[in-house]
C-alpha positions, 0 to 999 in steps of 0.5 A: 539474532540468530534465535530469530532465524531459526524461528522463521525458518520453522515457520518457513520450511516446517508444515506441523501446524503445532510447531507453527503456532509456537514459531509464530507466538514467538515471533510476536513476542520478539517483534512486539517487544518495543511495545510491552516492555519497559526494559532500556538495556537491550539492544535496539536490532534484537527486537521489533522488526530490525530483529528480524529484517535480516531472517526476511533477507535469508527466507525471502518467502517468509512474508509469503508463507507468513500471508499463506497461513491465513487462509489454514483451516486451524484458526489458532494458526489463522490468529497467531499468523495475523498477529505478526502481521499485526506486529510487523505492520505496527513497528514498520509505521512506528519506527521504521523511515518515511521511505521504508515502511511504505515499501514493506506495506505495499509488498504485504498488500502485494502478497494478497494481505487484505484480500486475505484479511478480507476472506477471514472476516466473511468465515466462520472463524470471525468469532476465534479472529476478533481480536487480531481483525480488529487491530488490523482495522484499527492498524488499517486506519492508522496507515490511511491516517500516515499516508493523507499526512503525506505531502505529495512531492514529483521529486520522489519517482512513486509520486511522480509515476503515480501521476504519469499513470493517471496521464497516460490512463487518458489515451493522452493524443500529443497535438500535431505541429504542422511544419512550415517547410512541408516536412512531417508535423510534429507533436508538441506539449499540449498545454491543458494537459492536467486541466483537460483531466478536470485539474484546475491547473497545470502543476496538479501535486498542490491540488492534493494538499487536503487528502495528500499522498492518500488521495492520490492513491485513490485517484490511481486505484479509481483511474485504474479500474475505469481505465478503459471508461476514462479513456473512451471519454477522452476520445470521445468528440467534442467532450467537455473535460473540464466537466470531469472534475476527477481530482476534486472527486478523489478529494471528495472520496478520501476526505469522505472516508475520515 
């Protein structure tokens, strides 16, 4: 444990690239273990991502550093770096909780990951990459895979704030109850609040049975860089909003990525 330590902290705090490259060699090797060796008699935390969770926890930058180097001109370091991503990616789906690997792979896409991973794919270090760009591909497609095969359920909070972003995405207007005694009116529930949004009822997690919490995810992300179209529609007067058929969309989107 205390090996894996003091590697991350060379790749942390050390700039030599030469020293860089041996840090993270290392790393992968620790971290791809489970995976290439048939050994029964080691302990489970001392290698795969356990080995290192605790040197993550002491260099909280690691991750950021680790990203960081994908976009250094030595492209030895640019497919070392990536191959712990790599490594790191495939043992948190493989063996890491329902409730934990999705947390580590949003903070890598949070980190820039893929926009990096992105950048490398458009360079001239295609060639040198190949090997280490096509298993995040194929990393990439297993991820989507994991996420479409899970049930989106409003009793976990990122569920449910993910379908409260779609909501409040449509300028949601509460209708007014106008009070019998002359006080102030007073908003209530609208009953079609999902419907208006082109839901076919009211309770919309079912309607993600097919595409799961995946197509929930492309629902938000497409929510999210049309807001202000979404939302202009919403106010618009005597628009139809049964006519958006917005979740059946998403359902067409993910299913057509499959």
């Amino acid at each position: 444990m205390l090996k894996a330590i003091q590697v991350v902290e060379l790749v942390v705090i050390h700039p030599l690239v030469n020293i860089l490259r041996g840090a993270m060699s290392i790393l992968v090797a620790i971290v791809s273990h489970p995976h290439t060796s048939a050994s029964k008699t080691a302990q489970p935390e001392s290698f795969g991502f356990p080995a290192l969770k605790p040197a993550i926890v002491l260099y909280p930058q690691f991750l950021e550093m680790l990203v960081s180097r994908l976009s250094s001109a030595d492209h030895a370091l640019c497919a070392n770096a990536l191959q712990l991503i790599n490594s790191l990616m495939r043992d948190a789906i493989t063996n890491d909780s329902q409730t934990e690997w999705p947390k580590f792979i949003k903070r890598l896409q949070d980190l820039g990951v893929i926009k990096a991973v992105y950048a490398l794919l458009q360079s001239t270090a295609l060639q040198d990459l190949a090997h280490p760009l096509l298993e995040f591909q194929a990393l990439s497609k297993l991820l989507l895979r994991k996420w479409k095969g899970i049930v989106v359920d409003l009793q976990k909070p990122d569920h449910r704030r993910a379908l409260k972003s779609i909501h409040l995405a449509s300028n949601p207007e509460k209708p007014m109850e106008m009070s019998e005694n002359g006080d102030e009116p007073k908003k209530y529930h609208n009953p079609e609040k999902w419907r208006r949004l082109g839901f076919e009822s009211e309770t919309p997690a079912w309607e993600f049975e097919e595409v799961g919490y995946l197509g929930m995810m492309d629902l938000t992300d497409y929510v999210r860089k049309g807001e202000d179209a979404i939302g202009t529609v919403n106010q618009t007067a005597g628009a139809e909003m049964s006519d958006c058929k917005s979740e059946p969309c998403s359902d067409c989107y993910t299913l057509r990525a499959f």
